[in-house]
C-alpha positions, 0 to 999 in steps of 0.5 A, a space after each residue: 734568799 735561801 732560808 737558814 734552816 728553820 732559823 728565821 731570817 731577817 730582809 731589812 730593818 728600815 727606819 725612816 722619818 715622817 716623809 718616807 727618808 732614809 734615817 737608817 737602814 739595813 739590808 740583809 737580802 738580795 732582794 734589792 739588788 741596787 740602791 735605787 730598788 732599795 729607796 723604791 721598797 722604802 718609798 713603796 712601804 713607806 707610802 702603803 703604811 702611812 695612813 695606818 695607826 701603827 703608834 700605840 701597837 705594832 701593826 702587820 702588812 703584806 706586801 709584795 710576797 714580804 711580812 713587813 711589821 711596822 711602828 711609827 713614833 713621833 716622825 720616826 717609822 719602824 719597820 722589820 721585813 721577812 719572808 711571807 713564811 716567816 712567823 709574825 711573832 718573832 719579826 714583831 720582837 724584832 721590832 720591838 727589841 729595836 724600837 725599846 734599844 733606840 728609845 732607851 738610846 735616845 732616851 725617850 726622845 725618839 725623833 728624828 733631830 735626836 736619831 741622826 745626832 745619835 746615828 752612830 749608836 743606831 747603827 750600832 744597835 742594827 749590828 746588835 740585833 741581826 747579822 746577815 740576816 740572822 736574829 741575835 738578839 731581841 731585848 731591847 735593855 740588852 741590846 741598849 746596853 751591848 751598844 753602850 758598852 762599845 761607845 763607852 769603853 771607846 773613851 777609855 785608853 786602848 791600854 785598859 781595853 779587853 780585845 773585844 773592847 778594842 776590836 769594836 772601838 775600832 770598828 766604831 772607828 771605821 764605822 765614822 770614817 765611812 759615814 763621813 
């Protein structure tokens, strides 16, 4: 994947429970060219980082010619890939804008049984943070509450909506229609 400049730039940002499945995830890479390469990375980080304590810190592995930083939380497992020529620290904020937007999403329950009831507002919160691989935003209370906007305003009549609030209900939407 050719690199933006100097701007960092994003692989995937996985979430996976306790047994190294799929929750939600995001690839902005053409590294994983098909579905099966992408469950084998996944199986693969999955497997590397198990035996870690990533629960209280962060932590930070090299695999494959990837910067993989990764956090676990009850049966949830955290993980952002760049490049090895990526700065750590700005993948590492990465995570952690994601993992405090789902704790704040899911209010402080973060497990599995509550992600996938909340999978939509997940999803949503991977938009918020990196497209195509470009960061956008790190905070994670801002990135909470642009998801939250988006879900809220998606109750209110179209009528009273701003364009954009409409354009994201709409993709809302679209976004449920195609997880069906």
């Amino acid at each position: 994947m050719a690199s933006h400049g100097s701007c960092p730039v994003i692989k995937n940002i996985l979430l996976l429970d306790s047994e190294g499945k799929r929750v939600a995830v995001k690839y902005f890479s053409d590294d994983w060219p098909t579905n099966s390469s992408k469950l084998a990375f996944e199986k693969f980080v999955f497997s590397k980082t198990l035996k870690t304590n990533a629960r209280t810190e962060a932590e930070i592995t090299l695999l494959e010619n990837n910067i993989i930083i990764y956090k676990f939380a009850q049966d949830l497992h955290f993980f952002v890939t760049g490049s090895d020529d990526e700065n750590e620290i700005i993948l590492a904020s990465v995570l952690q804008g994601f993992f405090d937007a789902v704790t704040l999403l899911l209010r402080n329950n973060v497990d599995k049984r509550e992600a996938l009831e909340n999978l939509d507002l997940i999803l949503l919160c991977l938009d918020e943070i990196v497209d195509g691989g470009m960061i956008l935003e790190t905070t994670g209370p801002l990135i909470a509450e642009k998801v939250t906007s988006h879900t809220i305003d998606a109750e209110s009549p179209l009528s009273e909506q701003t364009l954009t609030q409409a354009w994201a209900t709409a993709r809302e939407h679209l976004t449920r229609t195609l997880l069906k």
